[in-house]
Each structure stands twice: as structure tokens, then as C-alpha cells.
C-alpha positions as CSV (number, residue, x, y, z in Angstrom):
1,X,0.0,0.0,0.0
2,X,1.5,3.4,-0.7
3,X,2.0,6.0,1.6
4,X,0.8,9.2,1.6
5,X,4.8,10.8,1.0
6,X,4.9,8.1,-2.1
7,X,2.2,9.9,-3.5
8,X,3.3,13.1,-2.7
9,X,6.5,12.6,-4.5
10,X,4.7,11.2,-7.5
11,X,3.0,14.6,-7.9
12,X,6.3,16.3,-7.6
13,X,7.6,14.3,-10.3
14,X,5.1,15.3,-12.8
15,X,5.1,18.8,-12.0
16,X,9.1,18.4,-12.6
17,X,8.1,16.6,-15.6
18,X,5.8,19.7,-17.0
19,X,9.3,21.7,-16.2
20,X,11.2,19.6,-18.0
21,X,8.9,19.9,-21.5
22,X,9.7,24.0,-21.4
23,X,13.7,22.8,-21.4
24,X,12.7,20.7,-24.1
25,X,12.5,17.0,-22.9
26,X,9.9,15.2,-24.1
27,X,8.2,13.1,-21.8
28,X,8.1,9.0,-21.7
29,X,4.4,7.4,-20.2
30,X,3.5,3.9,-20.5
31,X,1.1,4.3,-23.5
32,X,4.4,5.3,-25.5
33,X,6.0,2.2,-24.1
34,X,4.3,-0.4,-26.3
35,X,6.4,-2.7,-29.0
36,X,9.4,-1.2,-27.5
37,X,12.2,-3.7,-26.5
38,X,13.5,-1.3,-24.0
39,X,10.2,0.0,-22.4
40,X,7.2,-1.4,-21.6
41,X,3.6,-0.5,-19.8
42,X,3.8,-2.2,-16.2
43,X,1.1,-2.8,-13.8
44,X,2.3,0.1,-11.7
45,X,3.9,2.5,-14.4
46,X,6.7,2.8,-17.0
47,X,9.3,0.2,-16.7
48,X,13.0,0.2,-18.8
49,X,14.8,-2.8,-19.4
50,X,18.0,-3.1,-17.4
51,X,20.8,-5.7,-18.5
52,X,19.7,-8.0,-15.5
53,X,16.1,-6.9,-14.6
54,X,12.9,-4.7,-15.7
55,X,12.8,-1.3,-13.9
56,X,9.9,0.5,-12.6
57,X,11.1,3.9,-13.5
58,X,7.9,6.3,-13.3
59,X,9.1,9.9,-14.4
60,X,11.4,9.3,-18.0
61,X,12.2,12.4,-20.3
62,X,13.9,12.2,-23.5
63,X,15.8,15.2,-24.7
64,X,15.7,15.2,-28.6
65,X,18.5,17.3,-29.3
66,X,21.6,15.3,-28.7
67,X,25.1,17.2,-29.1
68,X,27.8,15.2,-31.6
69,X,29.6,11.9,-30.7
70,X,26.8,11.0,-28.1
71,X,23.6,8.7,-28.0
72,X,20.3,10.5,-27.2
73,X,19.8,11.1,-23.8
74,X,17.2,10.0,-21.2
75,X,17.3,12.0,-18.0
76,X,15.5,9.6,-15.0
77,X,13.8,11.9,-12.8
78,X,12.6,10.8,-9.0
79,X,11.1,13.1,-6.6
80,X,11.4,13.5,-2.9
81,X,8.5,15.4,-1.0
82,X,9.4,15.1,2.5
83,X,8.8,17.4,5.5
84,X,10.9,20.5,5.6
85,X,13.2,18.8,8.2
86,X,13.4,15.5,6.4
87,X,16.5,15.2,4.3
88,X,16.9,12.6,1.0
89,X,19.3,9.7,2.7
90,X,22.0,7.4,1.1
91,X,19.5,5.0,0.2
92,X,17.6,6.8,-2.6
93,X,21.1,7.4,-4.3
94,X,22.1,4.3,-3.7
95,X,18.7,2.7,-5.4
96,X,19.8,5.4,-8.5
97,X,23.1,4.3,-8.8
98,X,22.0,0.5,-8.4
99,X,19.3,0.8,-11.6
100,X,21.2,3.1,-13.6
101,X,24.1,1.3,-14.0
102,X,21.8,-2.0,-15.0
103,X,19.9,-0.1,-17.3
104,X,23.2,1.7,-18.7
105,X,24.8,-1.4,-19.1
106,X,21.7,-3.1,-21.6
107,X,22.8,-3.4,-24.7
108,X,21.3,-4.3,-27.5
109,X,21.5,-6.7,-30.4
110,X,22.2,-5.2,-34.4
111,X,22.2,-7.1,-37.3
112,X,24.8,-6.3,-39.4
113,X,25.7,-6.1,-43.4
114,X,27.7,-9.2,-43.3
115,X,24.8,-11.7,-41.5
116,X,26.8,-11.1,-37.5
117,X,25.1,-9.0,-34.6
118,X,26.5,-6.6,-32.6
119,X,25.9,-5.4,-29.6
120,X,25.5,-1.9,-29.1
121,X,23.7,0.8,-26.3
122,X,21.1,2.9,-27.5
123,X,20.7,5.8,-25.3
124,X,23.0,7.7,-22.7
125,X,21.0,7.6,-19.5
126,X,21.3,9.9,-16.4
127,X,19.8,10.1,-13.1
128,X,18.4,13.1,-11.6
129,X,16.9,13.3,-7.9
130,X,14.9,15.8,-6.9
131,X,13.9,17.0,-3.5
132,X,12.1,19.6,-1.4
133,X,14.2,19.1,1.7
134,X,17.7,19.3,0.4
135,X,20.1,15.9,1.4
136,X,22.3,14.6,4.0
137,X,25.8,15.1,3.9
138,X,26.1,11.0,3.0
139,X,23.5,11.5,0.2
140,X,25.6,13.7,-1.3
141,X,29.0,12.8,-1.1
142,X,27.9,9.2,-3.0
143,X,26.0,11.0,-5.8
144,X,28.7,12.9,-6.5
145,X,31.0,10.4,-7.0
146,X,28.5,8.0,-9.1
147,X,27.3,11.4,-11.1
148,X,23.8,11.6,-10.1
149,X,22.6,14.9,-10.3
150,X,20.8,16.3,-7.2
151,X,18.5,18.9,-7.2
152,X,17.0,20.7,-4.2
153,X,14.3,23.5,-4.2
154,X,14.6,24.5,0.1
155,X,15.2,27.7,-0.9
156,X,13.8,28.5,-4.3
157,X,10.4,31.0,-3.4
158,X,9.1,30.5,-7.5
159,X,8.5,27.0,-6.7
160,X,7.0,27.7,-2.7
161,X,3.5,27.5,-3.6
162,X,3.4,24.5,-5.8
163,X,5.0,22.2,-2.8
164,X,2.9,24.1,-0.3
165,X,0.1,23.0,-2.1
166,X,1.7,19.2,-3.0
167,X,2.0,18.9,1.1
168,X,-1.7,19.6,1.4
169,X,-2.3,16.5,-0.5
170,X,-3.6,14.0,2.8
171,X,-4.6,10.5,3.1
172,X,-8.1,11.8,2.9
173,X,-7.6,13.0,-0.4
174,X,-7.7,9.2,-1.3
175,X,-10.2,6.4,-1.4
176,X,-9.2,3.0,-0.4
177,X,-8.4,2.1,-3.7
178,X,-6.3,5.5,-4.5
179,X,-4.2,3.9,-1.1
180,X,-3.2,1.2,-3.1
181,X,-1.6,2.5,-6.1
182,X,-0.4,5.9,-7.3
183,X,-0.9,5.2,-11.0
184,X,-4.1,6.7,-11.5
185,X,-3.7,9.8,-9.7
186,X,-0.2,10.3,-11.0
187,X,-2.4,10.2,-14.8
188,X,-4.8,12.4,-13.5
189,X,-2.5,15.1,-12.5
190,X,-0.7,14.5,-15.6
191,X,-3.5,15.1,-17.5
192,X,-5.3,18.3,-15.7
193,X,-2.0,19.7,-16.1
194,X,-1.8,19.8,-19.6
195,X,-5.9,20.0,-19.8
196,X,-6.4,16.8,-21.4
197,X,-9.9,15.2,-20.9
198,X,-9.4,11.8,-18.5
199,X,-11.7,9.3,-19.2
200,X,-11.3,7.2,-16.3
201,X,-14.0,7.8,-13.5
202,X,-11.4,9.5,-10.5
203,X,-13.9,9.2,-8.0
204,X,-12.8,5.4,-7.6
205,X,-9.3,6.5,-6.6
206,X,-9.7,10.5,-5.5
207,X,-12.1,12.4,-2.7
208,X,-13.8,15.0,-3.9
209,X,-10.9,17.2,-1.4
210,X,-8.5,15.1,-3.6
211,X,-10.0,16.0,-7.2
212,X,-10.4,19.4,-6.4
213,X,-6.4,20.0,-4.9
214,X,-5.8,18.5,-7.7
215,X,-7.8,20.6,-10.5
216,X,-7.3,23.7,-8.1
217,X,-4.2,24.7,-6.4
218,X,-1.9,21.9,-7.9
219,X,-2.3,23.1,-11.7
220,X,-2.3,27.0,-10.8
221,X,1.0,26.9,-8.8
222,X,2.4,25.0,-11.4
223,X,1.3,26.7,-14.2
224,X,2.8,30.2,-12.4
225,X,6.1,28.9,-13.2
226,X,6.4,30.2,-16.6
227,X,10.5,30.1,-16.7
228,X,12.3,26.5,-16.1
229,X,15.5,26.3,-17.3
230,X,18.7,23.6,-16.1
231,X,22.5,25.1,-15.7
232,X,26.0,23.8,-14.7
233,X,27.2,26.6,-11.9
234,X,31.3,26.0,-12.5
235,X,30.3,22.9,-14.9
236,X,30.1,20.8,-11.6
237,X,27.0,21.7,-9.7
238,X,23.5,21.5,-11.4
239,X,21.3,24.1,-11.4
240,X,16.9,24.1,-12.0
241,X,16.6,27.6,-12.3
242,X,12.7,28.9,-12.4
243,X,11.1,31.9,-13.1
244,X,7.6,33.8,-12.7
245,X,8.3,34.4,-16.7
246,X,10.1,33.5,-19.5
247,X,13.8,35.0,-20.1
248,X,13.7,37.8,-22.0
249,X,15.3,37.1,-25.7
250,X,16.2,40.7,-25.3
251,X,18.6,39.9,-22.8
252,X,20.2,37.2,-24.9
253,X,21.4,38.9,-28.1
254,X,24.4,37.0,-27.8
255,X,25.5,34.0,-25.9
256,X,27.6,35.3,-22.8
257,X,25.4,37.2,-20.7
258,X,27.3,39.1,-17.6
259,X,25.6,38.9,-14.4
260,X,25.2,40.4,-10.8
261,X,24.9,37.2,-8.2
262,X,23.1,38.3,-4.9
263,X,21.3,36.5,-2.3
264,X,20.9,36.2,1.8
265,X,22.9,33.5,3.2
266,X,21.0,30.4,2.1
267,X,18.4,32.3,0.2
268,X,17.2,34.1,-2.4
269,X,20.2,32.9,-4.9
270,X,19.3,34.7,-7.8
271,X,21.6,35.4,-11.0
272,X,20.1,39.2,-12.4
273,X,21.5,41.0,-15.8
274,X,24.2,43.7,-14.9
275,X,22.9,45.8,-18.0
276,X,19.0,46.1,-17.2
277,X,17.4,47.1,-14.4
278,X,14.2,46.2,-13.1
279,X,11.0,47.0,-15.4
280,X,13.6,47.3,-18.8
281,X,13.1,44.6,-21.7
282,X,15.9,43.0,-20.8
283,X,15.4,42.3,-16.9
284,X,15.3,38.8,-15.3
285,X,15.8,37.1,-11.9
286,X,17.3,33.5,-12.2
287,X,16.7,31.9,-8.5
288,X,18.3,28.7,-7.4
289,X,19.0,27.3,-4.5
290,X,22.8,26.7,-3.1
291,X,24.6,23.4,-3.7
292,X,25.2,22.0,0.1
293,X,28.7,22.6,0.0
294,X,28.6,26.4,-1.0
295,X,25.4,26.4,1.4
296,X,28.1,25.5,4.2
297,X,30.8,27.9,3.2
298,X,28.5,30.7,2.8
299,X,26.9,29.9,6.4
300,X,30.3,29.7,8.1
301,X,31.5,33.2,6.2
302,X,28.0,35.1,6.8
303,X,29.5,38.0,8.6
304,X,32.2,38.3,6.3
305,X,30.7,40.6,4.0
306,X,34.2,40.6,1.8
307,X,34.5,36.7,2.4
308,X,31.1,36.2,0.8
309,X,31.9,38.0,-2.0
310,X,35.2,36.1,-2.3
311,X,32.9,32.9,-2.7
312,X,30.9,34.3,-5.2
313,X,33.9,35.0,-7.4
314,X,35.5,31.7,-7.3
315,X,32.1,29.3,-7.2
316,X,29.6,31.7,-9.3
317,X,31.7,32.8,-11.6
318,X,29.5,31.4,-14.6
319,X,26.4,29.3,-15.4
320,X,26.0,27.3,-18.5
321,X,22.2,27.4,-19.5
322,X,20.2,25.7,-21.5
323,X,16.4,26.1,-22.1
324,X,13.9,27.9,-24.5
325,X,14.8,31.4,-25.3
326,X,12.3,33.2,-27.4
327,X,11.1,30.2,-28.8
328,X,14.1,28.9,-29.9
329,X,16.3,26.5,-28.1
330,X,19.5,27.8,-26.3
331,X,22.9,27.2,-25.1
332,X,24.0,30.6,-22.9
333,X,26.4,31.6,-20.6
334,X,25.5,33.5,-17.8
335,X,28.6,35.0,-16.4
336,X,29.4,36.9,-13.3
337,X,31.0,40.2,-14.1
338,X,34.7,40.8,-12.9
339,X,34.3,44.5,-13.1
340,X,31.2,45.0,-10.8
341,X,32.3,42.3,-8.0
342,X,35.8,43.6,-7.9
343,X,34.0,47.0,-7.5
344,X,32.1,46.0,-5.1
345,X,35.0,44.0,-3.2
346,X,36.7,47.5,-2.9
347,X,33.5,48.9,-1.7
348,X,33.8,46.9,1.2
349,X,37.6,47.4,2.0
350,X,37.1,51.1,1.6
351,X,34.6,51.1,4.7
352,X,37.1,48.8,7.0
């Protein structure tokens, strides 16, 4: 029977999943499984075929565009909906690591010109958890060494309302049968998200308190989030950077962008345009929320005003983006101006 933080985290996924389709992933459901060797429809979702077992993988996004000399990729999303106070432990990255290195390590039989078969892959996967309480220190130090990416939204005040709302979602919201599997109400969200008509009757799996959460508050907040975009701060540390609205093409003329970087100690991380100001063309805000590492050294050096800065010059120094820009799909650099934070470095000696 699934808990009510299962289900939780399946909502999260989707709504991730809806982000994901403004990059420019498509996404991978069950009823695009079918005659696939590698995917099938399961009894409780999507499952990929791993080179020792089938995996129940629920959230799966393609991105179509693949750069040279690599196979296309599929980006494994899983979402983690816990209590503020509840970090994302070992065990979730250790699950990732486990099924993607089966799933990476599939390959696949081709027939070839002269009669003989050869075993190739056929798509670069990566894993990608997301959270809403940030990780423990164990968590992180084994995803980064297996590269799985880890995303946390703590601090992240675009995204507030739609997790808010997410951590309404009670065991009330769900009939007996809803307790019992996620499926249906993971399609149903799907769907009201994207204003599909769902043919199934809800009712056998949803309260009336679930259908309306779900129709209600969990597609508004969502759909408030016009601007999702996914960056490399330093090339290391990944980045899902939201927005009220989309990024300005105004602002992107050309493909280096410099920057400001400001925030408050653990929040309020935001990358702005050094050239616009607020209300011009050109203006953005780019929120994200700190890495755990540069969380730590920006707690410990919080009074430092000129140590701060320091930080922001060696571990902000650029962010490469890529999203929709204008319509048109983009690869950018956002880049954190030497002139104004060395300016601004000497503002602060000048008052010692």
C-alpha cells in the first residue's frame, strides 16, 4: 500500500516533468511504451529494461536534441517530497546508482551487413533526484562520486507554492483504492495539467478534497512557473533555475550574458543582468537554491561581507544554461562580471 509521501513525490515528479517539457525534454508514459524492447507499460507505471532486470522507473524524459559523438539522452527523474526537516538519505542514491548502472549497461543486439550481430547501447541515461528538503551530507558525497545529479528546491520562493500545495495533498484526499496505487492519480494530474480530458472515473481513486487540490491549487501553482530552465554553476554543480516568466530574448542577443549574483545566506540565490534594471526589456531574476557545500561555506563566512563575495567570485563565476529562449532552443552563458564584483570588493575594503 503506498504512503501518503509516495504519493506526494509522484505529484512532484510530474510537476518536474511539466518543467522539464519547457527545457525541451519530451516526456516517456507507458502508452508510448508499447512494441518497444527497452520500455514497456507495467502494472504500476513505465518500466525500462535493465541488463539483469525490468525497472519501474515512473518519471522518464527524452531530450531530442543530442550534441555530436553522443547517444540520445534520457534524463531519469525521481522526486522527494518530504517534511521540511526531512532530508533525502544514502539509500535513494544508492537505489539510483544500483538501476542506472543496470539499465546503462543493456545493450542491444544489431544485425549487421555481413549476417553477424553486434551489440550496441542505444541511449545515454542519467539520473536526476529531486527534493524539497535538500540531502544529507552521505547523500551527497555518494552521488557525486556516481554522477547523479541532485536537485534541491529549500530555498527556491518560485516553486514555494506549488509544494505548499503538494504537502496539502492528505490521506483523505484518497479512497481505499487510490491507497493502493499511485498510477491513477499520477495520470490524473498528468493530464489536468496539460488540460487533457481523463476518461477514467477518479472518484474510484480521488475524494472530492483530492480532485479538487488537484484541478485547483496543484495546476495553478504549477502553471505560475512560466521560466524552467537547467544550468551547470562552474560545470560541476546542477542548477533548475525557475522563473515567474520566461527570459527575456532581449537579454540574450548573444550567448555570454554578464551577471550580478546576490542572495541572503541560504536564500534568495538569484543570477540578475548587470545591464537592465528592473521594469527594462531585458530584466530577469534567475533563482536557485545553493549546492550543500557552497550552502556550508556561505553559512560559516555570513559575517564576512568581503569573504562572501570572495565565494561568489571563485564558485559563481558562470552558469551554463540551456532552455527555450524566445522560442528557440538555447545554449547561454551567464557569467558573473569581474568589473562590478571587484568593484564592489573594494566597496567593502574602503569602509574597514
Amino acid at each position: 500500500m503506498s504512503n501518503i509521501s509516495q504519493v506526494r513525490g509522484a505529484l512532484l515528479e510530474e510537476a518536474i516533468l511539466y518543467l522539464l517539457e519547457k527545457v525541451g525534454y519530451e516526456t516517456l508514459t507507458d502508452s508510448s511504451a508499447f512494441n518497444n524492447q527497452e520500455l514497456r507499460g507495467g502494472h504500476s507505471g513505465l518500466e525500462v529494461r535493465g541488463r539483469g532486470s525490468w525497472h519501474q522507473i515512473d518519471a522518464l524524459a527524452l531530450f531530442p536534441a543530442s550534441p555530436a559523438f553522443m547517444y540520445p539522452l534520457r534524463l531519469m527523474v525521481e522526486a522527494k517530497c518530504y517534511r521540511e526537516k526531512r532530508p533525502v538519505g544514502i539509500d535513494v542514491a544508492r537505489n539510483s546508482v544500483g538501476v542506472l548502472k543496470d539499465i546503462s549497461e543493456n545493450y542491444f543486439t544489431v544485425q549487421r551487413r555481413t549476417g553477424q550481430h553486434l551489440q550496441v547501447p542505444s541511449f545515454n541515461y542519467h539520473s536526476a533526484i529531486f527534493s524539497t528538503s535538500g540531502y544529507t551530507a552521505g547523500a551527497v558525497e555518494y552521488a557525486l562520486a556516481h554522477q547523479i545529479f541532485l536537485i534541491q528546491y529549500n530555498n527556491v520562493s518560485v516553486i514555494r507554492p506549488l509544494i505548499r500545495a503538494i504537502m496539502q495533498f492528505r490521506p483523505e484526499c484518497l479512497t481505499n483504492l487510490g491507497k493502493q496505487s499511485v498510477k491513477e492519480v499520477r495520470e490524473r494530474y498528468r493530464n489536468a495539467i496539460r488540460g487533457n480530458y481523463y476518461e477514467m472515473d477518479i472518484r474510484s481513486y480521488l475524494t472530492e478534497e483530492g480532485i479538487d487540490l488537484i484541478n485547483n491549487a496543484l495546476v495553478e501553482t504549477l502553471q505560475q512557473i512560466q521560466g524552467s530552465y537547467f544550468g551547470m554553476l562552474q560545470g560541476r554543480w546542477p542548477l533548475h533555475l525557475l522563473t515567474h516568466h520566461e527570459l527575456p530574448p532581449h537579454a540574450f542577443e548573444t550567448d555570454v550574458v554578464q551577471c550580478r549574483v546576490v542572495g541572503y545566506q541560504t536564500e534568495n540565490w538569484k543570477f540578475t543582468p548587470l545591464h537592465f534594471q528592473p521594469g527594462e526589456p531585458g530584466w530577469f531574476e534567475l533563482e536557485f537554491d545553493l549546492p550543500e557545500q557552497i550552502a556550508s561555506l556561505v553559512a560559516r563566512e555570513w559575517d564576512s561581507r568581503e569573504a562572501v563575495a570572495n565565494i561568489k567570485r571563485q564558485h559563481f563565476s558562470f552558469i551554463q544554461l540551456s532552455g527555450i529562449i524566445g522560442g528557440i532552443r538555447r545554449s547561454v552563458k551567464l557569467e558573473l562580471n569581474n568589473e562590478w564584483i571587484e568593484e564592489y570588493i573594494h566597496s567593502l575594503q574602503s569602509r574597514t
